[in-house]
C-alpha positions, 0 to 999 in steps of 0.5 A: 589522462582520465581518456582510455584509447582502444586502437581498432585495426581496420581494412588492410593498414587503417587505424580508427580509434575509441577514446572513452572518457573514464569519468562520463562515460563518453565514447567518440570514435576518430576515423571510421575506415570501416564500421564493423569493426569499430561496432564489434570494439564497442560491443565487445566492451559494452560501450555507447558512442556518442561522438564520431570525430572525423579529420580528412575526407579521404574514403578510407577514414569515412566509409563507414561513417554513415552506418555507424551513425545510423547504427549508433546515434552518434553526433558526427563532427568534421572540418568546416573546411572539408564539409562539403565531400564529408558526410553530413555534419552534426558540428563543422569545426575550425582551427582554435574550436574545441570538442568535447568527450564527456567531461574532456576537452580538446583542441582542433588543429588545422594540419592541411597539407596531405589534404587541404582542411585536414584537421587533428584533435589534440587532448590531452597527453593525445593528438589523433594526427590521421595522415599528417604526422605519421609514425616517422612520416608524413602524409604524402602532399596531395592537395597542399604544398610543401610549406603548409605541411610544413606550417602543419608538422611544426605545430604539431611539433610544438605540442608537449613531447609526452603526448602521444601520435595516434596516426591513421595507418601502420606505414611505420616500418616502410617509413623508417627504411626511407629515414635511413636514407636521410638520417643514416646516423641516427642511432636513435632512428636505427634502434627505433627501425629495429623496435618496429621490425620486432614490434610487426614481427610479432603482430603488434601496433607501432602506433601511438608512438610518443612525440619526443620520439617522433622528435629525435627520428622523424626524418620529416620533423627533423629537417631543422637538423644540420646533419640531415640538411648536410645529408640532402645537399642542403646546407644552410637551407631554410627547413620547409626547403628542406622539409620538401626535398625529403618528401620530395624523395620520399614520394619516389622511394 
C-alpha cells in the first residue's frame, strides 16, 4: 500500500486521519472533529492537504472543516445524500464513485444506519469506517434501523479480512465489556479485551484494528454465530434479527 496513515487524537475520543500517498505526494484528511490538531500533524511533518474526505454530518466529524479549508485550500468531499447539513462540497459523492489521493483510488460505501448517508471510504488495505464499524462495535442507530445497518456491516465484512478499520472513536474498550456479555466464550474476544486494557493502559490507540480480527470478536458482525444467537435466546434466527437484539442491548448496557 503506497498510503501512509497518521492517526490524529482530537477532543476527548475522536479520531481524524491523514492518508498521504507516498507517490504524489497527496494528503487528504478523513473527519475533521477539530482543525488544530490536524494542522499541527500537517505542519509537524511538512505536508500539504489537498483533500478533506468527510463521512456523516455529525458536529464532532465536521467542526473544523471549515477552518481547515480555508486555511488549507483543500477540496472538501462528502455524501451527496447528507450534503445539505455538511459544510459545503467541492464534490458530493455516491455508493460505487470513486475518490482519488494522489495517485490512489478509492471506493464510496454507503454505510447508512448510525446516520442515514453515512458513508466510508475503502482503499486499498484500508477502510476509514467513522461510526458505522467500529473497534468491536458499531455506531448507535440514530437515524436508520436495524436492517440497514445491518445491510452496512455485512458489506464491510466483505472487504478482504487484511484490511485495516481506521473508526472514528477510541470506544474499544467500553465495547468489548459489552461483547462479553454476548460472546462469553470467545477466547479470541477475552485475550483481544486484555490487549485493549494493555494497549489504553500505556496510552496507545486501539485503532485501526484489523478486519479478520473485528471478524473473529466483533459481537456485531458475529450475529451469524450460532454460539452468540444461542447466547441472545435466539436460535435459528435470521442474523439482522439477531444483529438488532444485540444493539438493542447494547443501547442499555
Amino acid at each position: 500500500m503506497s498510503l501512509e496513515i497518521v492517526t490524529i487524537p482530537c477532543r476527548t475520543d475522536n479520531y481524524a486521519y491523514l492518508v498521504r500517498d507516498s507517490e504524489s505526494g497527496a494528503v487528504a484528511v478523513v473527519d475533521v472533529p477539530d482543525a488544530a490538531p490536524v494542522l499541527a500533524a500537517l505542519a509537524a511533518r511538512n505536508w500539504h492537504l489537498t483533500d478533506i474526505l468527510i463521512t456523516h454530518h455529525h458536529t464532532d466529524h465536521i467542526d473544523g472543516v471549515d477552518r481547515l479549508k480555508a486555511e488549507t485550500g483543500a477540496r472538501v468531499i462528502g455524501a451527496a445524500a447528507d450534503s445539505h447539513r455538511l459544510p459545503e462540497l467541492n464534490e458530493a459523492v455516491r455508493e460505487g464513485d470513486t475518490v482519488r489521493i494522489g495517485t490512489v483510488e478509492g471506493a464510496v460505501l454507503d454505510v447508512s444506519g448510525h446516520t442515514v448517508g453515512h458513508i466510508a471510504f475503502h482503499f486499498p488495505g484500508a477502510v476509514f469506517t467513522a461510526d458505522s464499524l467500529m473497534a468491536l462495535g458499531c455506531g448507535r442507530l440514530f437515524e436508520g434501523d436495524p436492517a440497514t445497518m445491518w445491510t452496512s456491516l455485512s458489506k464491510l465484512a466483505a472487504l478482504p479480512p487484511e484490511t485495516l478499520v481506521y473508526s472514528g472513536h477510541e470506544y474499544t474498550a467500553a465495547n468489548g465489556a459489552f461483547a462479553v456479555t454476548v460472546d462469553p466464550d470467545n477466547t479470541a474476544l477475552a485475550a483481544r479485551v486484555a490487549e485493549v486494557a494493555r494497549a489504553r493502559d500505556a496510552g496507545e490507540p486501539t485503532v485501526p484494528s484489523l478486519l479478520s480480527v473485528e471478524l473473529a470478536t466483533n459481537p456485531f458482525l458475529r450475529a451469524t454465530a450460532p454460539e452468540v444467537k444461542a447466547q441472545v435466546g435466539l436460535p435459528g434466527a435470521p442474523d439482522a434479527e439477531v444483529f438488532a437484539e444485540i444493539r438493542r442491548r447494547k443501547d442499555s448496557f
